[in-house]
N, C-alpha and C positions, 0 to 999 in steps of 0.2 A: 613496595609492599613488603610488608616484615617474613618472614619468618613465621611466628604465633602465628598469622591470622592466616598463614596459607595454609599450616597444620593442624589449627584448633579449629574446625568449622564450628559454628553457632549450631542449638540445636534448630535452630528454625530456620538453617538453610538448607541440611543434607538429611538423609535420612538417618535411623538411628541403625550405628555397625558399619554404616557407610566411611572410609577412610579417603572422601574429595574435599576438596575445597569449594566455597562458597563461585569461586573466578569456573570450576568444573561442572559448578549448576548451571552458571551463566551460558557456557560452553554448549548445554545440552540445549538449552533455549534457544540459544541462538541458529543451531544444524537443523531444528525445528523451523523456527522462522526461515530460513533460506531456503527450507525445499519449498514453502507454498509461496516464498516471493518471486522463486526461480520460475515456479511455473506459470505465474500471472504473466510473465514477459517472454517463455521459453516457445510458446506455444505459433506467436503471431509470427516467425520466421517458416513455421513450417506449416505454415499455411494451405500454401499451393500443390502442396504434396499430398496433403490430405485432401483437400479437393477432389485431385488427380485420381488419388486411388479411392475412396468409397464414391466420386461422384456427385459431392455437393452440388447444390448453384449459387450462385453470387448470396442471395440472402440466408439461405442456411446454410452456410458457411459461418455463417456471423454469429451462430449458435452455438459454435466449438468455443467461444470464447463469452459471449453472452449469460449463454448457463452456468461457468463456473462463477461471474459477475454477482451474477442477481441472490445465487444461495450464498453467496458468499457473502456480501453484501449486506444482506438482508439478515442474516442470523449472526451477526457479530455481537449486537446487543443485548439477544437472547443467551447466547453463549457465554459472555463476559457477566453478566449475572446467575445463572447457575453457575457458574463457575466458583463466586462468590457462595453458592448454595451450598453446591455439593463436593466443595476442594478443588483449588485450579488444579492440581494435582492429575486428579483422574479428571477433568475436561484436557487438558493439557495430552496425556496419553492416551484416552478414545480419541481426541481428536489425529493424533497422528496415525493412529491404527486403522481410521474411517479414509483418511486422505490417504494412504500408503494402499488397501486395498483397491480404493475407488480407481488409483492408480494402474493399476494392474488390471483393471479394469477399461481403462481406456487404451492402454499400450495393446491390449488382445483385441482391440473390437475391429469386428469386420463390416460392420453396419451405421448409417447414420444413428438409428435411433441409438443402438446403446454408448456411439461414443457421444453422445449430445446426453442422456441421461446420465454414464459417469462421469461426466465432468463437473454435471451438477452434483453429483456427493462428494465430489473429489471438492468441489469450494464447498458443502456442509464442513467439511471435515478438516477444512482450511480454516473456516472461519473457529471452530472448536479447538483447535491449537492456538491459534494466533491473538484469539479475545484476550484470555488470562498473561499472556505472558508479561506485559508490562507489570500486571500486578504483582507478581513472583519476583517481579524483578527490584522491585521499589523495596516489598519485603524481604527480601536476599541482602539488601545493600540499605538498611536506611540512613548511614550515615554521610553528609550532604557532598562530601568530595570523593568518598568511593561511591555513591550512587551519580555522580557528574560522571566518572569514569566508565561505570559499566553501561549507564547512558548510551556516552559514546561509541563504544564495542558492538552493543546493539544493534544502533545504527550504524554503524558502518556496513555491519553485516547485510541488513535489511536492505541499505542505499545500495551497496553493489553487487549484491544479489539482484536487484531489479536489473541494471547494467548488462550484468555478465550475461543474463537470461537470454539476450539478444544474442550474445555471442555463442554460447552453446547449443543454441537453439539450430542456427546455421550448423555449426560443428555435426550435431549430430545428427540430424537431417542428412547434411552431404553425405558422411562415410559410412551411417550406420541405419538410416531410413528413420520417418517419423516415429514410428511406435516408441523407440527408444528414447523422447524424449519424455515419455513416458514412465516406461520401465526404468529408467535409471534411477525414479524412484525409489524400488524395492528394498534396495541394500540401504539406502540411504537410510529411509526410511524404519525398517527393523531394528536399525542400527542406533537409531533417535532411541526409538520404544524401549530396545534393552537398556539403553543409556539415564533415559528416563526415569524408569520402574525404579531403577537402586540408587541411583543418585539423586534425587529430587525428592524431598520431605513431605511426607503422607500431611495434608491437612483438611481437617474433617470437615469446612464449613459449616456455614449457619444454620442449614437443615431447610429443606423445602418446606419445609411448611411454615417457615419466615421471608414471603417476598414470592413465593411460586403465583403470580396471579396469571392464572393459563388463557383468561379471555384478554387479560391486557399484554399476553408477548402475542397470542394471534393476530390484535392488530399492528403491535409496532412491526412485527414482522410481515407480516403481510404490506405494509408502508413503507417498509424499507426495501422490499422486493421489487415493488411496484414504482417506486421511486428509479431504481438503478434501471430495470427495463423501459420506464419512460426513455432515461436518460440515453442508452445506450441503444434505443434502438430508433431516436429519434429521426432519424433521414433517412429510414422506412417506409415512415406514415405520411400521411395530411397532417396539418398544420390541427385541424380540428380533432381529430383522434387525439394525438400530442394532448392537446389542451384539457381535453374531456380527461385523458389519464392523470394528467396532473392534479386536476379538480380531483379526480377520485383519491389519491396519494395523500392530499394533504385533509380530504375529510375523516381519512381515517388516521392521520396524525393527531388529528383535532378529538377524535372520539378515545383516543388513546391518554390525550393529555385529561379529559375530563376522567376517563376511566381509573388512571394513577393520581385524579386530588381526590376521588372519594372509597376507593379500594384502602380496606384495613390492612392488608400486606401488600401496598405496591410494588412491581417490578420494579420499577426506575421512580425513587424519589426526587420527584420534582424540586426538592431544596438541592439538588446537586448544580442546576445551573444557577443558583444564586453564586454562584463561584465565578467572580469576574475572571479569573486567571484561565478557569477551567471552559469555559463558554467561548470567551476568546480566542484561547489556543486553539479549540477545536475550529473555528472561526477562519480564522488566519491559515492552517492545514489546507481547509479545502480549497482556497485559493492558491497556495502555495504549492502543492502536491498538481493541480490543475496546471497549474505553470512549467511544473517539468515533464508532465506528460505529454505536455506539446514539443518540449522538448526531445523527449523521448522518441515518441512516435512520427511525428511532423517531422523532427530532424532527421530518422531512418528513411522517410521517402522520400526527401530531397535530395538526399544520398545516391537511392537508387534510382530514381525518376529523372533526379535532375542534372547529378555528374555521374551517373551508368553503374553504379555500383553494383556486384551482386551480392546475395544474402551472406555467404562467409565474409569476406570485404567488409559488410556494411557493421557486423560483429565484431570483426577486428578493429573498425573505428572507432569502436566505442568504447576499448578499450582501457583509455586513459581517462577516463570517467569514471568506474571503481575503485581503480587506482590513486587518482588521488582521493576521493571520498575515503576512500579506506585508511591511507596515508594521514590525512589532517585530521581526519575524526581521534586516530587510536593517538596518535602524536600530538593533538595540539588542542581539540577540542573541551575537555576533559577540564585540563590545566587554563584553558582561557575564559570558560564559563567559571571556572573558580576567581579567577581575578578580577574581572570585569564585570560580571552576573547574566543570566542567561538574556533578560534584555537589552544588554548593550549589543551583545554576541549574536541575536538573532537579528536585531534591526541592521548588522553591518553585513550578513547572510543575506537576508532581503535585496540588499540592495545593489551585493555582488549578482543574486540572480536578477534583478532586473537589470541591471547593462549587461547581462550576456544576452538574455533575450533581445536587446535595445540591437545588441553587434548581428546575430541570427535575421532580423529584419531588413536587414541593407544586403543581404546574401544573393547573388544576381544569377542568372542562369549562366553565364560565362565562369562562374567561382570555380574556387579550390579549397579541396581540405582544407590546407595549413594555412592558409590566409583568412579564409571564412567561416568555416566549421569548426577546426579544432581549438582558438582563442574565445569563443563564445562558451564552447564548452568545458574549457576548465575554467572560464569564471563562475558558469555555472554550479560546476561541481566544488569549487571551493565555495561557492556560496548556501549550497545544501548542505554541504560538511559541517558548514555555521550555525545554520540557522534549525537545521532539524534536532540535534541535540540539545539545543537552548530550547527548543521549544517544546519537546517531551516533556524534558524535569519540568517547566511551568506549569504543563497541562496535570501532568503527578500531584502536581504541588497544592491544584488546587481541587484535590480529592482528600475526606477522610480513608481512613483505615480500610473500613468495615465497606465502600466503594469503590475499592482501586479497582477488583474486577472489571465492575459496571462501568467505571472510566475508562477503564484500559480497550474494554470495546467500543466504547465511544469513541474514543482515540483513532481505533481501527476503521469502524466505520466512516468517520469523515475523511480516513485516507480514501478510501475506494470510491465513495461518492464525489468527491474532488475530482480524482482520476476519471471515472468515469465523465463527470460534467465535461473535464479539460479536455476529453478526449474527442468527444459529441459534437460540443461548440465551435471546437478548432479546424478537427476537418468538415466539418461540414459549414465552415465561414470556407476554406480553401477548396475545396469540389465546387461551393457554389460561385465564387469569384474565377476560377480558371473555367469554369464552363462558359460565363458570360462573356470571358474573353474571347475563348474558341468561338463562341457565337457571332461576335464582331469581327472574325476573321485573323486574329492573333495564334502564330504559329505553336503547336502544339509548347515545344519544350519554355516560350518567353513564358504561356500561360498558365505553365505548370508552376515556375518560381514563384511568376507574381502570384502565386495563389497560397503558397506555403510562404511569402515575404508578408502577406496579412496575417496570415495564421500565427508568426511569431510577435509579428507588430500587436495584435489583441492583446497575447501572453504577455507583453512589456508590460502592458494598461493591467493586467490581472496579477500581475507582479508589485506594481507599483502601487495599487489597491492594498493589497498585503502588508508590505510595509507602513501605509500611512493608520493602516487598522492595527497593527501592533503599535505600532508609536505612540496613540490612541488610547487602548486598552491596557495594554499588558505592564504598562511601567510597574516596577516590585514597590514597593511602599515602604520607605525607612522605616526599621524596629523605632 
């Protein structure tokens, strides 16, 4: 990077009097994104401690993490369109001022209801940061090998922030008790906001009264809410509840889709998924995203379940998983989508994560890290390193201008519902196989592998899915 372009920012990357760079916006963005990704993963380590002290039970317990899901979830769409309306700008900085208090709000509570209610603003206020930033970020960078680059920077960010989440999570939990993974927050968070306000370029949006259509975000939001609490709370219910809530999810997808072809300012222009690139990508994410969460989450209990790990331990394991993401994203990712194009680079991502999940499957309960665990996981992680930045820029690529918001939360959204899906389907394929074993008289700890050896085995199949749907769709099309 030269020189000029570190000292001449464009005006439409920083604000006016501001003396950062375009790479210093990016900067801001990214400390944003990593405090609401840290939280989506910081939380489940410290679970038991929360319990412990206000007193959960087994199912609302499920809430400390549910409720941030479903707001979060669920207003990505909405969010990534005003934002579009009214300036990612100021969605971008309420949104971190909304998650930074909501914060502060769940590190003080003494009570279920209110840490079960802030965590639900703490994901509003997630999802209001997090919608716009791709947009800002395609507009910060439109030129095709420095928007490859900050791409990558992003995600890396983003991918090992998930990571580290786990790691800290224990961290702080052990020495400094739950609320702190909370609070630590604050600074962080302030710190975004004043970062933000001066360095990040005021833009005025299109103005709500082009695209505000208030009965058509009630439904997608309301559907998309409804959607991720189906998902995520599925091995709660009967089979028939499930089904009845999904029926209702997709009737009001269905009345939302009728509502944006005859609404005079639609929220979500229906010509955006004529975007084979853009449809796809988002396509391929939810399976893809669903595939490391099994990873994620699956792999942490097998950890602890199945070779005695505790919650610090099982953090530290995972530590060579941000590490290299972070590693090949900033070093190679960048430079490889530029040479090769993003779908060579995400089809060779795919399919490094499908043989780590293939290695994860064969994981015996006599295993060991370095033999069984940790080779799975760094093909995994070099294979997200791949495959996530190549398939960002695609999904960018195939938005206009004047929709990068409203993509960029569509983006977002099909991360979380992915995740969630991957996370629903998976252990609850492994609870219900290690119970039938227990049933048939299979000792505790065989039952328990064979139970997360299915749960990775599925993820191979939802891995390999992904791949043969991008191979499928996404080829770029010679000029």
């Amino acid at each position: 990077m030269s020189a000029t372009i570190e000292n001449s920012p464009s005006p439409a990357a920083v604000a006016p009097g501001a003396r950062y760079s375009r790479w210093t916006s990016l900067a801001v963005l990214c400390a944003g994104t990593l405090m609401t990704v840290l939280d989506g993963n910081i939380v489940t380590v410290a679970m038991p401690a929360v319990q412990s002290d206000l007193g959960f039970s087994g199912p609302g317990l499920a809430w400390v993490v549910n409720a941030y899901l479903i707001s979060f979830g669920g207003l990505l769409l909405l969010a990534g369109r005003l934002g579009d309306l009214v300036g990612r700008k100021r969605m971008f900085t309420a949104g971190l001022a909304v998650f930074t208090l909501a914060s502060v709000l769940c590190g003080t509570a003494t009570g279920q209801g209110t840490l079960v209610a802030a965590r639900a603003v703490q994901g509003a206020g997630g999802a209001m940061a997090s919608a716009v930033v791709l947009g800002m970020l395609v507009a910060l960078f439109p030129e095709p090998r420095e928007q490859a680059r900050a791409i990558a920077v992003f995600s890396a960010v983003g991918a090992a922030g998930g990571a580290l989440g786990t790691f800290l999570g224990g961290a702080l939990t052990d020495t400094l008790g739950w609320h702190w993974i909370f609070l630590i927050n604050l600074p962080v968070g302030v710190a975004a906001w004043l970062a933000a306000v001066r360095v990040l370029a005021p833009e005025p949006g299109a103005g709500l009264g082009r695209g505000a259509d208030y009965p058509g975000a009630a439904l997608v939001t309301g559907a998309l809410m409804l959607t991720v609490y189906v998902i995520v709370g599925a091995g709660d219910r009967s089979r028939a509840v499930t089904l009845l809530l999904a029926a209702l999810a997709l009737a009001l997808f269905a009345a939302f889709a009728v509502r944006q072809a005859r609404a005079a300012r639609p929220l979500l222009r229906l010509r955006l998924f004529r975007s084979r690139m853009l449809t796809g990508a988002n396509a391929v994410q939810v399976l893809m995203i669903a595939t490391m969460y099994g990873f994620q989450f699956i792999g942490a209990l097998y950890l602890q379940r199945v070779l005695g790990y505790g919650a610090l331990a099982t953090g530290t394991a995972f530590l060579p998983a941000p590490i290299t993401i972070g590693l090949l994203m900033l070093g190679l990712s960048a430079r490889t989508v530029a040479r090769f194009g993003g779908y060579r680079v995400l089809l060779a991502g795919l399919a490094l994560i499908t043989a780590g999940m293939a290695l994860l499957g064969r994981a015996p309960a006599d295993g060991s890290y370095a033999t069984d665990v940790l080779p799975a996981m760094l093909l995994l992680s070099a294979g997200f390193a791949a495959a996530m930045p190549a398939l960002t820029g695609l999904a960018m690529a195939g938005a206009r201008a004047e929709d990068a918001g409203l993509a960029s939360g569509l983006f977002n959204t099909t991360q979380v519902v992915g995740g969630s899906l991957g996370l629903a389907v998976l252990s609850t394929l492994a609870a219900s196989r290690t119970e039938g074993l227990l049933t048939g008289g299979t000792p505790l700890l065989p039952a328990t592998a064979e139970g997360y050896r299915l749960a990775f085995t599925v993820a191979t199949g939802i891995a390999a899915t992904a791949l043969a749907l991008a191979a499928l769709v996404l080829r770029e099309r010679r000029a």
